[in-house]
C-alpha positions in Angstrom: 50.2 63.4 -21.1 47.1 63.8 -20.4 45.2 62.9 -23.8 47.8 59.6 -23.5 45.5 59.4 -20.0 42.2 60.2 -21.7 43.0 58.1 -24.6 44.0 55.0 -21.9 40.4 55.4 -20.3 38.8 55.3 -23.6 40.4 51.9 -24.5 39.9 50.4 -21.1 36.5 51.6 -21.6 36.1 50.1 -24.9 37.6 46.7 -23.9 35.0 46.5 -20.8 32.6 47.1 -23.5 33.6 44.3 -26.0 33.6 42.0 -22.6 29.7 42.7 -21.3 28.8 42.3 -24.7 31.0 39.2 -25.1 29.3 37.9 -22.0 25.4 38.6 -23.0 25.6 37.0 -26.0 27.3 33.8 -24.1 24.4 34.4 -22.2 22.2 34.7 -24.0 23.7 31.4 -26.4 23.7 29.1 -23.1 20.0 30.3 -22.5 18.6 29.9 -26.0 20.4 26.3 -25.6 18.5 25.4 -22.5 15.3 26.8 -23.8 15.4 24.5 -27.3 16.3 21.5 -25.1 13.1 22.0 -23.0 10.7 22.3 -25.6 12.1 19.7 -27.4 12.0 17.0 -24.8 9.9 14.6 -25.1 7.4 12.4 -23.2 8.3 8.7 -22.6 5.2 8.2 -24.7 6.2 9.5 -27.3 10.4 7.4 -27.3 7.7 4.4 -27.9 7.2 3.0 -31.4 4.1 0.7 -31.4 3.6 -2.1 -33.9 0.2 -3.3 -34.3 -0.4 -7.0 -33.6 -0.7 -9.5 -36.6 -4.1 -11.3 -37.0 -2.0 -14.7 -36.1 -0.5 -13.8 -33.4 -4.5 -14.4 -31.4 -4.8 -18.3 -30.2 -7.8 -19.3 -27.2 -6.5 -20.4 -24.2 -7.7 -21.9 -21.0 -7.3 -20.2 -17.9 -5.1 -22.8 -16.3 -2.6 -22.5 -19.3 -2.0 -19.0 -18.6 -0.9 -19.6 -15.2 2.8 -20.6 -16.7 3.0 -17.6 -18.7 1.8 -15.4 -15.6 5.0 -16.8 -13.7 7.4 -15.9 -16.7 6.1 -12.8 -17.5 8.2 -11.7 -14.1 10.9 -13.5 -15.4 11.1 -12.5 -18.8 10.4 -9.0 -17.7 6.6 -9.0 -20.3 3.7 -7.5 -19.6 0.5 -9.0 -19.4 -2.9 -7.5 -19.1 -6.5 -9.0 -18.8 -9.5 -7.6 -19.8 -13.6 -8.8 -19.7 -15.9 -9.4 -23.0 -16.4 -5.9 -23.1 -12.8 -4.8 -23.4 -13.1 -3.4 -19.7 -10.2 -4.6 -17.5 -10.3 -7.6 -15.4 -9.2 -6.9 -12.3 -6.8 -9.4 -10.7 -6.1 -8.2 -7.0 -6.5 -4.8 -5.1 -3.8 -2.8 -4.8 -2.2 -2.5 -1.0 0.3 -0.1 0.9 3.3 -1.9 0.7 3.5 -0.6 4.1 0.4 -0.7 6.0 -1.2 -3.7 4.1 -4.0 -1.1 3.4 -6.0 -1.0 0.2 -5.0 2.3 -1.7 -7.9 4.8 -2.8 -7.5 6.8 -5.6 -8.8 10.5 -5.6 -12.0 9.5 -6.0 -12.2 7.2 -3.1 -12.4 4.4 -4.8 -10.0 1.2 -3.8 -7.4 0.7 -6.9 -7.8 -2.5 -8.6 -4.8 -4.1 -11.1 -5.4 -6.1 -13.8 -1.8 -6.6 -15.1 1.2 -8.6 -14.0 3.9 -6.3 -14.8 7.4 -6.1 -12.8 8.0 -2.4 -14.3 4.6 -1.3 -12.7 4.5 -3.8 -9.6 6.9 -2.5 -6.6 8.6 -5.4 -5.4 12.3 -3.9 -4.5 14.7 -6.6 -3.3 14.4 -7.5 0.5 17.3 -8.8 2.9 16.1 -12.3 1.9 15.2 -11.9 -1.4 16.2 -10.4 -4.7 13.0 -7.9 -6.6 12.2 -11.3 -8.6 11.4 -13.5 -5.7 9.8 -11.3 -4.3 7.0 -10.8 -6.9 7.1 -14.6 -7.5 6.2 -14.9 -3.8 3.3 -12.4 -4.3 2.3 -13.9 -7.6 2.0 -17.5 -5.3 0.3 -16.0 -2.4 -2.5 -14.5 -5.0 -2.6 -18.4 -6.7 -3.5 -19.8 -3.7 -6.5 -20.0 -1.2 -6.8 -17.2 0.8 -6.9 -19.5 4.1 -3.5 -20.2 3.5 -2.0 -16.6 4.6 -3.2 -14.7 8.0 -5.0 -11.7 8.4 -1.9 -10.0 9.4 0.1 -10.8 6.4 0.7 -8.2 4.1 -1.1 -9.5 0.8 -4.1 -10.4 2.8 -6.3 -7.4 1.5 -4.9 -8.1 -1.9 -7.4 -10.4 -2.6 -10.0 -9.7 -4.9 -11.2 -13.4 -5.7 -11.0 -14.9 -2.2 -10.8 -18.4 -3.6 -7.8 -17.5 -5.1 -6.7 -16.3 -8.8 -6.0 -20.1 -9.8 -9.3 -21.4 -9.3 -10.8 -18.0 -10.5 -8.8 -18.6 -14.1 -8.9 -22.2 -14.2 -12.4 -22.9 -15.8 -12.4 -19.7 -18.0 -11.6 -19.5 -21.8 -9.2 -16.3 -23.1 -8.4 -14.8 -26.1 -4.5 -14.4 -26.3 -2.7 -11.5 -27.9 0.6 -11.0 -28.6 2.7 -7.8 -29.3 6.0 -5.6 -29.0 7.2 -1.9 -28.5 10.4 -0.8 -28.7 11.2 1.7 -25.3 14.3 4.2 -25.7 15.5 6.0 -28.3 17.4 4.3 -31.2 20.8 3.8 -29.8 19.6 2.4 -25.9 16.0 0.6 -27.4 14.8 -2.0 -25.9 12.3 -4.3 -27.0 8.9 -5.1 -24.7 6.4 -7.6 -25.6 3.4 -7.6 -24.4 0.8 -10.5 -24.0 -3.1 -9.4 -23.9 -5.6 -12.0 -22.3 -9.7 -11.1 -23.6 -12.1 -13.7 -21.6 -14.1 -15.1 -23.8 
């Protein structure tokens, strides 16, 4: 009777044995796991494939021409960039606290400039009057026009980086247009961005 005991413990024993081990190596199986999905993510950057811009895709363009393209680049969801002789960017308007009105600084101090019209970098969330769209249409005709026309207490008033507005600071000047694409998201969920780049000339 009592080796039947013994012999009861020893399987019992065993089993608990065959279960801790059973459970490290599931362990160990969902960690591995984890650890390979980690150092395999990727960057954004990298989900992007670039395609490099054919020679005819490049046309001159007046300033006052781009002023259509600047109003369906919200639309159309492209991004559009400007840039000086030099390849340097061309700053369009400072950047402000959607909040305060304030100009935002950067670490260095420095007052943050943009030189794009982008609705995936802009911040123009939808308003109790207006959807994101409108909004950034609204901003984009606020920066077009005199400053004179808005008050000091509006909120794009320290926005303004060419105080005559950005139409009559475009209208008289002569860009290079470039056109391009990316695709964004992995093969299944990729969606294609074009991009318009504006050299002044």
């Amino acid at each position: 009777m009592e080796n039947a005991a013994e012999a009861l413990k020893i399987v019992f024993a065993m089993l608990m044995f065959v279960l801790a081990l059973t459970l490290s190596i599931s362990s160990f199986s969902s960690a591995n796991g984890a650890v390979k999905a980690i150092v395999e993510m990727k960057d954004r950057e990298t989900e992007y494939t670039y395609i490099t811009p054919s020679p005819n895709l490049t046309r001159t363009v007046s300033g006052s021409a781009i002023i259509p393209t600047l109003y369906n680049a919200y639309r159309e969801n492209i991004e559009v960039y400007f840039y000086d002789r030099n390849g340097l960017p061309l700053y369009l308007y400072y950047k402000t606290d959607s909040l305060t009105g304030e100009r935002v600084k950067d670490d260095a101090g420095n007052e943050i400039q943009i030189n794009y019209i982008n609705l995936a970098l802009e911040s123009y969330g939808a308003t109790a009057a207006n959807t994101a769209l409108e909004n950034a249409i609204e901003h984009l005709d606020i920066l077009m026009n005199p400053q004179t026309k808005i008050n000091s207490d509006h909120k794009y008033y320290k926005q303004f980086l060419h105080t005559e507005g950005l139409y009559d600071f475009l209208k008289d000047k002569t860009f290079v247009e470039e056109l391009g694409e990316y695709y964004e998201g992995e093969e299944a969920s990729e969606v294609r961005k074009r991009i318009i780049k504006y050299t002044l000339q």
